[in-house]
N, C-alpha and C positions, 0 to 999 in steps of 0.2 A: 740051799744056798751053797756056793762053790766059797767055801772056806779060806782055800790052797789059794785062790786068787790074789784076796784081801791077804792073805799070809805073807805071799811074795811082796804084793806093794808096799805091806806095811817094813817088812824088812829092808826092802831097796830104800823107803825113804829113814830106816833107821840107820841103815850103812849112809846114806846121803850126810847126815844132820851128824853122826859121830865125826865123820871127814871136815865140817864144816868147823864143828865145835874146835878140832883141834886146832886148826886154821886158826880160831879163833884166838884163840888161845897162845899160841906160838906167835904172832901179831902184837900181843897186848904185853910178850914177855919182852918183845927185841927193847935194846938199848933205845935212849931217848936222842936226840939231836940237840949240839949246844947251843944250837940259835933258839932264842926264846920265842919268838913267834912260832915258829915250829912246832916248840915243844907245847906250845897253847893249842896249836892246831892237832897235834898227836894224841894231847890230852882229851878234848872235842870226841874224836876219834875213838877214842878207849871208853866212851863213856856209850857210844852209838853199839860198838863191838860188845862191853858187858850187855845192854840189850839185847842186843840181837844173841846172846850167849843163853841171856836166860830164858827167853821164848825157846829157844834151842832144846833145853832144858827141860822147862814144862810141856813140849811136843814129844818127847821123847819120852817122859812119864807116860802121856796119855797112850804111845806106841808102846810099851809095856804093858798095860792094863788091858787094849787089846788084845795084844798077843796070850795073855794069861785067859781071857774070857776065849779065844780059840782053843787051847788047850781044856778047859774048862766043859765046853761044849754051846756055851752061852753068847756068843759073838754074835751081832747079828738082832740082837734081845735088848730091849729098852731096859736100860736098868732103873729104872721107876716105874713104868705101869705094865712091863714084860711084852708088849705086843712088841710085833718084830718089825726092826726098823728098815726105810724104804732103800731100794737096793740105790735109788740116787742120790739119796743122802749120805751111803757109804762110799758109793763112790766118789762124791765133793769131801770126806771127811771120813775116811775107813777109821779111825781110831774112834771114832761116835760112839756114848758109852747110851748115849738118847735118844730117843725118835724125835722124829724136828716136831711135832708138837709139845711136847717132854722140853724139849730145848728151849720151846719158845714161851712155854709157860701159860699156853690157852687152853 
């Protein structure tokens, strides 16, 4: 398995998600509006933003643990029943610590 592939993408989308987070984040810090409907609709807003922050979050976990399981030499490897996971599952999901059987619980 071409490791260096899954390497690259998983860092491109780690660089992606850190850019995003911060975005996020600078967004949820600016000043409020004194109109009050506004600040109802801002509020709405910060509350879709925390989501999308913490999904952010736990994808970036998972892009960690990856990366450690490449380092490792184990990427690539079902981390419950060890068969080695399909190269299209990695590619819908390079951070996959499971084989989609594993995943899916059959």
């Amino acid at each position: 398995m071409n490791t260096e592939k899954y390497e690259q993408i998983l860092r491109d989308r780690q660089r992606e998600l850190f850019a995003r987070l911060h975005k996020i984040n600078a967004d949820i810090a600016t000043g409020r509006n004194a109109d009050s409907e506004e600040q109802a609709t801002e509020a709405e807003n910060d509350e879709v933003l925390d989501e999308l922050g913490e999904v952010g979050e736990k994808e970036l976990k998972a892009i960690d643990a990856a990366l450690d399981r490449i380092t490792k030499g184990t990427y690539g490897t079902c981390a419950k029943c060890g068969e080695p996971i399909s190269e299209a599952r990695l590619a819908a999901v390079p951070y996959a610590p499971l084989c989609q059987e594993c995943a899916t619980g059959l």
